[in-house]
N, C-alpha and C positions, 0 to 999 in steps of 0.2 A: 557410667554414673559420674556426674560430674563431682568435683569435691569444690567444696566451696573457699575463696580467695580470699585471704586476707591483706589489707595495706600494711607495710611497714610504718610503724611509727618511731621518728626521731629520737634519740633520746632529749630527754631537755638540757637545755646548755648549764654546766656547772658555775653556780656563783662562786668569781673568783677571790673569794676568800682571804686564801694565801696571802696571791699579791696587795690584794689591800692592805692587810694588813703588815706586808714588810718593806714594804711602797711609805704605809702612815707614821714605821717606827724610822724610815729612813729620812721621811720630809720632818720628824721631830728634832732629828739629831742633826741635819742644816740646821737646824732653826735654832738649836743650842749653842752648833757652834757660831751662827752669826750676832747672839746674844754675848758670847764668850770673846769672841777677836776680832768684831767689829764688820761691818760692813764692804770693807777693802780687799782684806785679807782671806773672808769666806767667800767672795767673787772668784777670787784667783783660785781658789781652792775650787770650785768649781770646773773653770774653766779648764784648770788641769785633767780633772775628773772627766771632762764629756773629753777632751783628747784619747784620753786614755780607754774612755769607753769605744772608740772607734778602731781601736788599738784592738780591745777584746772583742769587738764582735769579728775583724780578721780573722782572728784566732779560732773563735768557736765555729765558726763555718769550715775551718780546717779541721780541726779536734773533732767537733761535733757533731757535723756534718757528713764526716766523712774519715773520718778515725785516723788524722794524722797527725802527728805528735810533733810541731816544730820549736825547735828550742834555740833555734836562730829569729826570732822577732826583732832584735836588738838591732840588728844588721838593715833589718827594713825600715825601719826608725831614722837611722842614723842616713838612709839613701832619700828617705823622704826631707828630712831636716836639709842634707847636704843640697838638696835639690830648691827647695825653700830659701836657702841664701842666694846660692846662683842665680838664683832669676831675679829676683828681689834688690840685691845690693846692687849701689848703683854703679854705672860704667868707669873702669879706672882708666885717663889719659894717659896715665903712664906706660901702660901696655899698648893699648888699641893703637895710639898717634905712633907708634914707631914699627919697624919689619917684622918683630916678636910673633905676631900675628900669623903671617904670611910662613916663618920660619917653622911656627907649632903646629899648622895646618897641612905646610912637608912631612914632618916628619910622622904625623898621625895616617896621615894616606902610605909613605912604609911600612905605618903596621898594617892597617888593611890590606896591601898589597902581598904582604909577608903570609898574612893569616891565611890568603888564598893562596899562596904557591904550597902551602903545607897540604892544606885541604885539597887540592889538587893530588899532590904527592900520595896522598892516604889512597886514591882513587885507582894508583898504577894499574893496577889489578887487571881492569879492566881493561888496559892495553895488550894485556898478557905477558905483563909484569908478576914473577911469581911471589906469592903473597910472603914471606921473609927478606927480601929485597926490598920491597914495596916498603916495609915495616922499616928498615935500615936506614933507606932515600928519605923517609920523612922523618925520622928522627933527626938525622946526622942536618937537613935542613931546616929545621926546625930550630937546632942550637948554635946554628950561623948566622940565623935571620936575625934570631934574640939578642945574640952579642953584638951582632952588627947594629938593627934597631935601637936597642937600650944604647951604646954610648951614643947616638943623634939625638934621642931622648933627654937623656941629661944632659948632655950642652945648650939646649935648647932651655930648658928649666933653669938650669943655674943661671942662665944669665934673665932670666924671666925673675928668676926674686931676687937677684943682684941689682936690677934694674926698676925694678917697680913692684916689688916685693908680691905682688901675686896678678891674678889677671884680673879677679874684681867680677862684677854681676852685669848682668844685662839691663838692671832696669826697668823690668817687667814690672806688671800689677801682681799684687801678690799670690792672687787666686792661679795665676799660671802657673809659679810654683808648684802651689799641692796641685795642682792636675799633672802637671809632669814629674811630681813627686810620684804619683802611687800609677803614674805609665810605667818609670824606670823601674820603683820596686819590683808593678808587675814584670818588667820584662829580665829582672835579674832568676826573681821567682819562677820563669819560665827555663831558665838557661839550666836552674835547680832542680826544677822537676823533670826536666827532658834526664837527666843522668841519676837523681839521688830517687826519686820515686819507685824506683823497684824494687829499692830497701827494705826490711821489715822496721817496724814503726821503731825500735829504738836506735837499728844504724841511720836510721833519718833523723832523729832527735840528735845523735851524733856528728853527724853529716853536717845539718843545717848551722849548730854550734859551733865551729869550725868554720863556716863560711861566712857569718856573721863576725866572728877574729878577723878577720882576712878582711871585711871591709872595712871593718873599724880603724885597722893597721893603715890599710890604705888611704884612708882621709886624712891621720893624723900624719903621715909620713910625707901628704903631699902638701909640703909648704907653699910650690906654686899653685895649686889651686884652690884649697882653703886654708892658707895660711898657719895649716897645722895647727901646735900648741900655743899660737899667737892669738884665734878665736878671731871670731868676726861679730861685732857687734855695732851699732843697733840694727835691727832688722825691722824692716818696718810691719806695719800691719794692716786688713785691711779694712780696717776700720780707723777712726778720728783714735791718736795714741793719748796717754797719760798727759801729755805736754799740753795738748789742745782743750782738752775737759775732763781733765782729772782723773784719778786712778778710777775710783769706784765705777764711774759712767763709763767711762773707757772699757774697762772689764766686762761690763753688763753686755756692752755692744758686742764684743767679742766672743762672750756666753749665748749672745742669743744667733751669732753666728753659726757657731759649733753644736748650740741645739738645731738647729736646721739643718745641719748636717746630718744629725745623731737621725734623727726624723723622716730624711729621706732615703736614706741606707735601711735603716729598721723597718719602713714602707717596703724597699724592693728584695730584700733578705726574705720578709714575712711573704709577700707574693711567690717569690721564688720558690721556697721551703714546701709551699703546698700545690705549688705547681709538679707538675709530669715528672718534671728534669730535678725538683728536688723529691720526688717518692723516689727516684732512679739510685741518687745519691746516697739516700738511706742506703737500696738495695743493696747497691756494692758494697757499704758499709759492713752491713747485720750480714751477708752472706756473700761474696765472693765470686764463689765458686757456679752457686747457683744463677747468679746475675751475668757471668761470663757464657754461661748454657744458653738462655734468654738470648742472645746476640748483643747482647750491650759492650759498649769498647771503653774494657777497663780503665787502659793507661790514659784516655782521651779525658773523660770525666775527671778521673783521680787529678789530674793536669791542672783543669780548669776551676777546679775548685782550690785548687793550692795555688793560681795565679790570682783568684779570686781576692784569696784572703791578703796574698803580697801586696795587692793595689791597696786595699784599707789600710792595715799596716804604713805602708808610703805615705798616702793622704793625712792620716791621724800623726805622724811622722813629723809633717811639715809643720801641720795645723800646733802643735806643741813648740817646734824648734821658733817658731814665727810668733809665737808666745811668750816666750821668754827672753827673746828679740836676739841672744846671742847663738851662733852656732862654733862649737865647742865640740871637736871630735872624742876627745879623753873624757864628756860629760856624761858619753854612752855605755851605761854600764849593762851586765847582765841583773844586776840583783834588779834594778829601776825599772829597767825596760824591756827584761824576760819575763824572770822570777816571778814579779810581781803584777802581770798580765796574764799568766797562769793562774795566780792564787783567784784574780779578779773570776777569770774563767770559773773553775771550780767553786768557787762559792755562789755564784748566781747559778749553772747549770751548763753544762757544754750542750750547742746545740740548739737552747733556748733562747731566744736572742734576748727578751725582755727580762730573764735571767741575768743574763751577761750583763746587760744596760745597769742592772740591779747592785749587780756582785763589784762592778767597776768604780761607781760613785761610793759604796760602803768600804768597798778594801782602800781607796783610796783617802775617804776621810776616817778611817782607823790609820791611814800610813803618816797623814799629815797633824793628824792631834796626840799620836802616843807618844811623839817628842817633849811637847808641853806636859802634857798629863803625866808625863814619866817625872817631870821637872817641878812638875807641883806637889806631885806626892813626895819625891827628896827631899824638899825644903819641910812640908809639915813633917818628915820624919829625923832631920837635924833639928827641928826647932823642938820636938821633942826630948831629942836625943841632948839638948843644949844642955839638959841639967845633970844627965848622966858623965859627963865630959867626955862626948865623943868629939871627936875632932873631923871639922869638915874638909871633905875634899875640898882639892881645886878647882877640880875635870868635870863639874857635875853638868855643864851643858853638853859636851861631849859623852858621857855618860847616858845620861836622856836621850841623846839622837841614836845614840844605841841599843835602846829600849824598842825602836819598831820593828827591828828584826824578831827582837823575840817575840814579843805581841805578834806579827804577821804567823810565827812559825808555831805561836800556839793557835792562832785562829787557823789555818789549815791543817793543823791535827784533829782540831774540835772539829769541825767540817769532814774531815775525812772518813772520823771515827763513828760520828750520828746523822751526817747525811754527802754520804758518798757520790751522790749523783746531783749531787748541788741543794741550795736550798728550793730553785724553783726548778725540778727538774724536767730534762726534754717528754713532752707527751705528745706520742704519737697514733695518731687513730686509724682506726682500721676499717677500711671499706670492705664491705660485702659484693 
């Protein structure tokens, strides 16, 4: 008997609602604040804003994507920035016209050379070298090489800021920067997940935390190569700067930059996520165990998706440090450039990218006007307080810029408490 066949039919596509509507309450609140602080000052806010959005969507492809917690963002920030001056600033005679050059390229090839007689060393084994020996030979090597290398190291450097106070930039267009910005993050990111990725999710928030100190230490410690707490500033841009046609134009140019950025990242996330290789990604996410059964290679994915987000991170990195034209190792903080890429995260939606795009522009413009708004409401409450004889502080601007921690730290409990998975959160569909 035959039984008779029916077509599946699609479900119909959901009007998306939601986002319109917190898409309309978000383009209201630009539009307040550019009635509020003028045309100049809501550009920049912006332009801050789409950095930062690239910043979070790293993030949520990490988090999101693939359930890994890094709480070293800071760190990738600050290699992208650092990288962003290097190419950029231009060539210093001081350095380059004399031996300094030839001298720092010695003694950088003793390290490489070092690093290989170690990595050698760890290998004995295989000669039939017994493995406790083996272990001994490369240690006891290992802290010969370093003392020896390190004092060539700093003879070399001291007379490199004695001399010309640091080595200065390349020169480059600026764009080669952020590309070789979010290479090196990726390829720090890589060094990070080849060792920290076998973690469970909070020794890697730990991990990364700590690795991200370490760089920051490192930029600010190395006066020959970014002048440490001396900073480097102007940094150019790659676009017509302030000087040439004015702040507002200037900004706009550099906004419509960074939205083209935002735009084709969010294009190849969005492809990726519903391709093969991002249903995979979930797998390993939501199950494990089960996806390792499957023959999929856990550590491989986990990898590629944690160098993924580094390289964003880098590029959103530069694209900021190149923005505000100074690079400033001590500017990198965790509350700025973790913290608060997290909150962006969680409040649009880990995972979702038009989420994140969402959550970044709104946490950002609550980060940048709770100062003010903290500072307006002060003043209407001494000017009422004027008749009771309260007496006004000093500190009230400092006071107000201490106001967006709280505000930040109440909108993530509000978020946490009545929607925990973001405001737009990850939807995933299910194939039959």
């Amino acid at each position: 008997m035959n039984t008779p066949q029916t077509d599946s039919v699609p479900a119909p596509r959901r009007f998306p609602l939601r986002e319109v509507v917190l898409f309309a309450a978000l383009l209201v609140a630009v539009l307040g604040v550019y009635a509020m602080m003028g045309a100049a000052y809501s550009t920049r806010m912006l332009v801050e804003a789409a950095c930062y959005a690239i910043l979070a969507l790293g993030l949520t492809i990490q988090w999101g994507y693939a359930g890994q917690f890094n709480a070293g963002v800071m760190g990738f920030v600050a290699l992208g920035g650092f990288s962003a001056m290097f190419f950029s600033v231009p060539v210093n005679p001081d350095f380059w016209e004399t031996e300094l050059p030839g001298e720092l390229g010695r003694v950088l090839l003793y390290m490489v050379a070092a690093v290989l007689v170690v990595f050698g060393a760890t290998r004995l084994d295989r000669l039939g070298v017994p493995k406790k020996l083996r272990t001994v030979i490369a240690v006891i090597l290992a802290v010969v090489l370093y003392l020896v290398v390190i004092n060539a190291f700093r003879g070399v450097t001291d007379q490199i800021e004695s001399r010309a106070g640091f080595i200065g930039g390349l020169g480059l267009p600026v764009g080669v920067g952020w590309v070789v910005g979010g290479a090196l993050a990726g390829g720090v990111g890589y060094f990070i997940g080849r060792v920290c990725l076998g973690l469970r999710s909070d020794y890697l928030a730990i991990a990364t935390l700590g690795i991200a100190e370490i760089i920051k230490a490192f930029l600010k410690n190395s006066d020959w190569l970014t002048r440490g707490t001396a900073t480097v500033s102007p940094l150019p841009w790659p676009v017509p700067g302030p000087a040439e046609i004015g702040f507002t134009l200037a900004r706009a140019l550099y906004l419509s930059v960074t939205a083209m950025m935002i735009a084709v990242i969010f294009f190849l996330l969005t492809r990726a996520y519903h391709a093969p290789w991002g249903r995979m990604i979930r797998a390993i996410r939501d199950n494990e165990i089960s996806a390792a059964a499957m023959g999929k290679d856990i550590n491989k994915r986990r990898l590629e998706i944690f160098v993924l987000g580094c390289i964003l991170m880098g590029i959103g990195g530069a694209a900021l440090t190149s923005f505000n034209s100074m690079f400033d190792p001590q500017g990198y903080l965790p509350l700025n450039h973790t913290f608060l890429v997290l909150v962006m995260v969680i409040l649009g939606g880990p995972g979702n990218n038009l989420g994140t795009i969402f959550g970044a522009v709104a946490v950002y413009i609550i980060w940048i006007m709770s100062a003010p708004m903290a500072l307006y409401l002060m003043d209407m409450a001494m000017t009422l307080g004027a008749g009771l004889g309260w007496e006004t502080p000093t500190n009230m601007d400092s006071r107000a810029l201490q106001a967006r921690v709280f505000v930040i730290g109440l909108l993530i409990s509000l978020v946490l408490r009545y929607a925990p998975k973001g405001l737009l959160p990850e939807t995933v569909k299910h194939h039959d």
